[in-house]
C-alpha positions as CSV (number, residue, x, y, z in Angstrom):
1,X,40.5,26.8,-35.7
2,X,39.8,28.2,-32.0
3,X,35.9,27.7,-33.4
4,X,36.5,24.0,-33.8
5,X,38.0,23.6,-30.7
6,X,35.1,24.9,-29.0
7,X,32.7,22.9,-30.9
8,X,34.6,19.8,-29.9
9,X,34.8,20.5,-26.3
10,X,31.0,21.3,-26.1
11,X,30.4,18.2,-28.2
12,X,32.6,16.2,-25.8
13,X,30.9,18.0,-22.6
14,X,27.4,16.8,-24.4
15,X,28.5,13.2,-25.3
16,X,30.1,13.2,-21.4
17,X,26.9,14.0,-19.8
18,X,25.0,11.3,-22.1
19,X,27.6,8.2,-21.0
20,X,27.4,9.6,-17.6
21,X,23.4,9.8,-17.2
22,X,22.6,6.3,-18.9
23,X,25.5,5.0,-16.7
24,X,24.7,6.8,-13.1
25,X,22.7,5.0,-10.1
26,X,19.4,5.8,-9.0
27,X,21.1,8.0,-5.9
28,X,22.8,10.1,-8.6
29,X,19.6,11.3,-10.3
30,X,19.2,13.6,-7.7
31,X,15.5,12.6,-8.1
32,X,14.5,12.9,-11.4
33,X,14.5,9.9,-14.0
34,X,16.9,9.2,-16.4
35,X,14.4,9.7,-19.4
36,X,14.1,13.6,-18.3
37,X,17.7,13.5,-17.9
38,X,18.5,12.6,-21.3
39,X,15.5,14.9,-23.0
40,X,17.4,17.5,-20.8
41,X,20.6,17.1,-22.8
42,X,19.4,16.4,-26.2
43,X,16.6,19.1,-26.3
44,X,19.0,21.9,-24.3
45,X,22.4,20.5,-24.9
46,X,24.6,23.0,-22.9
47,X,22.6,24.1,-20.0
48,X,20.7,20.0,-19.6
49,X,25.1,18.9,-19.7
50,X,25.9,21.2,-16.7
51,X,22.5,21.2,-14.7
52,X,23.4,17.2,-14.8
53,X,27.0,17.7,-13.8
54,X,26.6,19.5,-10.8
55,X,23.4,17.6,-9.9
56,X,25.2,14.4,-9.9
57,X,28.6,15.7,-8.7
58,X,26.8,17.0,-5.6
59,X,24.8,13.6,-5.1
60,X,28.2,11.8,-4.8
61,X,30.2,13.7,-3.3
62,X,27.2,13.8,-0.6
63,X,27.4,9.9,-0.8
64,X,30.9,9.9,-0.3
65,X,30.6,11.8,2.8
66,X,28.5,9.8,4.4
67,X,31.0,6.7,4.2
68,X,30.4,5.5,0.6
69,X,26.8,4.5,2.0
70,X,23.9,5.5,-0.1
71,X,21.5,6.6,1.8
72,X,18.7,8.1,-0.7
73,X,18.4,10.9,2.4
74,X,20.6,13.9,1.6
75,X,20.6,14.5,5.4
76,X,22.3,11.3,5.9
77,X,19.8,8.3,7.4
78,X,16.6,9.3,8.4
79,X,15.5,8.8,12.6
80,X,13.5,5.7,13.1
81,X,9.7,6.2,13.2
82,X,8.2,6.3,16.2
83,X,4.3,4.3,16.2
84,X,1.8,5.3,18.8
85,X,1.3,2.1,21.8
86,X,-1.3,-0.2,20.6
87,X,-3.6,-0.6,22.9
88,X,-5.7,-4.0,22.7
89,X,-9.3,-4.3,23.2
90,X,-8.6,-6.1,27.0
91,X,-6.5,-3.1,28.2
92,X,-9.2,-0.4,27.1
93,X,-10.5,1.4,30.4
94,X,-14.2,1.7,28.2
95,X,-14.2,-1.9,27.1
96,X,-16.9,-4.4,28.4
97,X,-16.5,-6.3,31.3
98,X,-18.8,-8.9,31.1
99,X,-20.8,-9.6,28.0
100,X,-24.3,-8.3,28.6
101,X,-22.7,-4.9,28.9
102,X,-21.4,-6.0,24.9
103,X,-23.5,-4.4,22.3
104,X,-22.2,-6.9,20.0
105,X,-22.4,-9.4,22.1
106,X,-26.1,-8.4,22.9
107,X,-27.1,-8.2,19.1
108,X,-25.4,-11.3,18.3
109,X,-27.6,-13.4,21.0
110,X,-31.0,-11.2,19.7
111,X,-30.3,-13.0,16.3
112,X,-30.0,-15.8,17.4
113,X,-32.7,-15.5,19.6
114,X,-34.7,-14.4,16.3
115,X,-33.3,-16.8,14.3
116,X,-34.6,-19.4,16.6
117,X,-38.2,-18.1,16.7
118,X,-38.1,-18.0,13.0
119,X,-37.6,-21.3,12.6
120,X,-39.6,-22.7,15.5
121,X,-42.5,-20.9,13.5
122,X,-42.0,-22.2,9.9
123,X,-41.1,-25.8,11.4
124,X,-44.5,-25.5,13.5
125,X,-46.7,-23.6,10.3
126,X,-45.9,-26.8,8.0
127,X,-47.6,-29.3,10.3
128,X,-50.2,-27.4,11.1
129,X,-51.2,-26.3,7.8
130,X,-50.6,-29.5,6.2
131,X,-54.2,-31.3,5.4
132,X,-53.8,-36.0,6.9
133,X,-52.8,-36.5,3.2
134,X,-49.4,-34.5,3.9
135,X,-49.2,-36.4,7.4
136,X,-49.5,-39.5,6.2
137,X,-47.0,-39.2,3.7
138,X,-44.3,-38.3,6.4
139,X,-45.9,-40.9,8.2
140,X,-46.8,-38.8,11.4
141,X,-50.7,-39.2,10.9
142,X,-52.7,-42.2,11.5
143,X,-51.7,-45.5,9.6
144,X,-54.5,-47.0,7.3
145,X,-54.8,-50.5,7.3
């Protein structure tokens, strides 16, 4: 008899951690997932049931203590993040003051400056190599009449 009580109270204890796992919140995992949780039980029935007991007993309690807030933090909320000042390109001490002291600036204007050249020359190569034929069909030769 005293065996079948036991069995029934470790089979409760099993079932109780089950209901509870599938049932908890994501702040009562303690930070494992529910799959590993139930594997736990199933797999390793008595030791997964208590590991999950006091796991999530200690997660609320810590909840509850902190004003029935969920924090995800088990120190309570974390301090806000402190960034570094941005600092924009006009405030830099190193940053150009006018724009031929820019090397972007200065490489910009020498392709455009090449750019330019470049097609100066290919504009000024077509009439030059074209024979009166081509001229006179873009009508800058001489007209024949």
């Amino acid at each position: 008899m005293s065996n079948l009580v036991l069995f029934l109270l470790y089979l409760a204890l099993v079932v109780y951690a089950l209901v509870d796992v599938i049932q908890a919140d994501e702040e009562d995992l303690g930070g494992i997932q529910k799959g590993f949780w139930v594997v736990a039980i199933v797999f390793l029935p008595l030791a997964g049931s208590i590991a999950w007991i006091v796991v999530s007993n200690g997660a609320r309690r810590r909840r509850a203590g902190s004003g029935g807030q969920a924090t995800g933090f088990p120190a309570g909320r974390p301090a806000p993040a402190r960034y570094s000042r941005r600092v924009r390109s006009w405030e830099q001490e190193d940053a150009p003051v006018a724009p031929e002291d820019d090397p972007e600036f200065i490489w910009l204007m020498e392709q455009a400056r090449r750019k330019r050249e470049r097609e100066a020359r290919e504009g000024t190569g077509r009439t030059e190599d074209a024979g009166p034929e081509d001229e006179r069909q873009r009508g800058e030769g001489h007209v024949e009449g």
